[in-house]
C-alpha positions in Angstrom: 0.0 0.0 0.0 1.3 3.7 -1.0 1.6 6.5 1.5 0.7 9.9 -0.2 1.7 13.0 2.0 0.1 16.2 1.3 1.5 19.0 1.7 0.0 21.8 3.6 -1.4 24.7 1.8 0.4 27.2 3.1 3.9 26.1 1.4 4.0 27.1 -2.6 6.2 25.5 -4.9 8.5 27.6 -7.3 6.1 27.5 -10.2 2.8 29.0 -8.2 5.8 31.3 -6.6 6.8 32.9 -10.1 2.9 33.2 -11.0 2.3 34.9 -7.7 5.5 37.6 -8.7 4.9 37.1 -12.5 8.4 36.1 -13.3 10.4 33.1 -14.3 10.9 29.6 -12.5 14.2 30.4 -13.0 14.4 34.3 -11.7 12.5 32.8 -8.3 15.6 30.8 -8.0 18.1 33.2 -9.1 16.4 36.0 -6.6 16.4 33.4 -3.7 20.3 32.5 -4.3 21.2 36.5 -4.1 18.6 37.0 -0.9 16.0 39.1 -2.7 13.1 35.9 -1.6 12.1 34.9 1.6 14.3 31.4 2.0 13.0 28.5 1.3 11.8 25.7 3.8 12.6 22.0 3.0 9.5 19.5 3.6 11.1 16.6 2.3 14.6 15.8 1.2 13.8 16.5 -2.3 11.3 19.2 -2.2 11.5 22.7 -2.0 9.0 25.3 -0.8 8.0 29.1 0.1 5.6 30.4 3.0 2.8 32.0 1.4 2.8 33.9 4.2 6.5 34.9 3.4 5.1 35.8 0.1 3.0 38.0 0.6 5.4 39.9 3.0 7.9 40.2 0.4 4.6 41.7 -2.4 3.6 44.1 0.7 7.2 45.4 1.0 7.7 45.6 -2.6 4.9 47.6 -3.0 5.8 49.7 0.0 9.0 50.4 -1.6 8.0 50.8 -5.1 9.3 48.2 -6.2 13.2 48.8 -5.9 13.9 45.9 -4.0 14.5 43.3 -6.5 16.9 44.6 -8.4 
Protein backbone atom coordinates (compact mmCIF):
# COMPACT_ATOMS: atom_id res chain seq x y z
CA UNK A 1 0.00 0.00 0.00
CA UNK A 2 1.30 3.70 -1.01
CA UNK A 3 1.58 6.49 1.48
CA UNK A 4 0.68 9.95 -0.19
CA UNK A 5 1.69 12.95 2.03
CA UNK A 6 0.12 16.19 1.27
CA UNK A 7 1.52 19.03 1.69
CA UNK A 8 -0.03 21.81 3.61
CA UNK A 9 -1.40 24.75 1.84
CA UNK A 10 0.42 27.23 3.13
CA UNK A 11 3.89 26.07 1.38
CA UNK A 12 3.98 27.11 -2.63
CA UNK A 13 6.17 25.49 -4.94
CA UNK A 14 8.54 27.62 -7.35
CA UNK A 15 6.07 27.51 -10.16
CA UNK A 16 2.82 28.99 -8.16
CA UNK A 17 5.85 31.26 -6.60
CA UNK A 18 6.82 32.89 -10.07
CA UNK A 19 2.88 33.17 -10.96
CA UNK A 20 2.35 34.95 -7.65
CA UNK A 21 5.54 37.63 -8.70
CA UNK A 22 4.91 37.13 -12.54
CA UNK A 23 8.41 36.06 -13.35
CA UNK A 24 10.37 33.06 -14.26
CA UNK A 25 10.88 29.59 -12.48
CA UNK A 26 14.18 30.38 -12.99
CA UNK A 27 14.36 34.31 -11.70
CA UNK A 28 12.50 32.79 -8.31
CA UNK A 29 15.57 30.77 -8.01
CA UNK A 30 18.06 33.17 -9.07
CA UNK A 31 16.42 35.95 -6.64
CA UNK A 32 16.36 33.36 -3.74
CA UNK A 33 20.26 32.54 -4.31
CA UNK A 34 21.22 36.49 -4.14
CA UNK A 35 18.64 36.97 -0.89
CA UNK A 36 16.04 39.06 -2.70
CA UNK A 37 13.08 35.92 -1.65
CA UNK A 38 12.14 34.95 1.62
CA UNK A 39 14.29 31.36 1.99
CA UNK A 40 12.97 28.54 1.27
CA UNK A 41 11.76 25.69 3.79
CA UNK A 42 12.64 22.03 3.03
CA UNK A 43 9.51 19.52 3.64
CA UNK A 44 11.05 16.59 2.34
CA UNK A 45 14.56 15.80 1.21
CA UNK A 46 13.84 16.51 -2.31
CA UNK A 47 11.27 19.25 -2.25
CA UNK A 48 11.51 22.74 -1.97
CA UNK A 49 8.98 25.35 -0.80
CA UNK A 50 7.97 29.14 0.11
CA UNK A 51 5.63 30.36 2.97
CA UNK A 52 2.81 32.05 1.42
CA UNK A 53 2.77 33.91 4.23
CA UNK A 54 6.49 34.93 3.39
CA UNK A 55 5.14 35.80 0.09
CA UNK A 56 3.00 37.97 0.55
CA UNK A 57 5.42 39.93 2.99
CA UNK A 58 7.93 40.16 0.37
CA UNK A 59 4.58 41.75 -2.44
CA UNK A 60 3.62 44.09 0.74
CA UNK A 61 7.18 45.37 1.02
CA UNK A 62 7.68 45.59 -2.63
CA UNK A 63 4.94 47.61 -3.02
CA UNK A 64 5.84 49.73 0.00
CA UNK A 65 9.00 50.44 -1.60
CA UNK A 66 7.99 50.77 -5.07
CA UNK A 67 9.33 48.22 -6.21
CA UNK A 68 13.15 48.83 -5.94
CA UNK A 69 13.92 45.88 -3.98
CA UNK A 70 14.46 43.31 -6.52
CA UNK A 71 16.87 44.64 -8.37
Amino acid sequence: MMVTQTLPSDLLTVRQVARRLAISERTVWRWTAQGLLPPPVHPHARSTRWRAADIALYLEQLSATGGNSAV
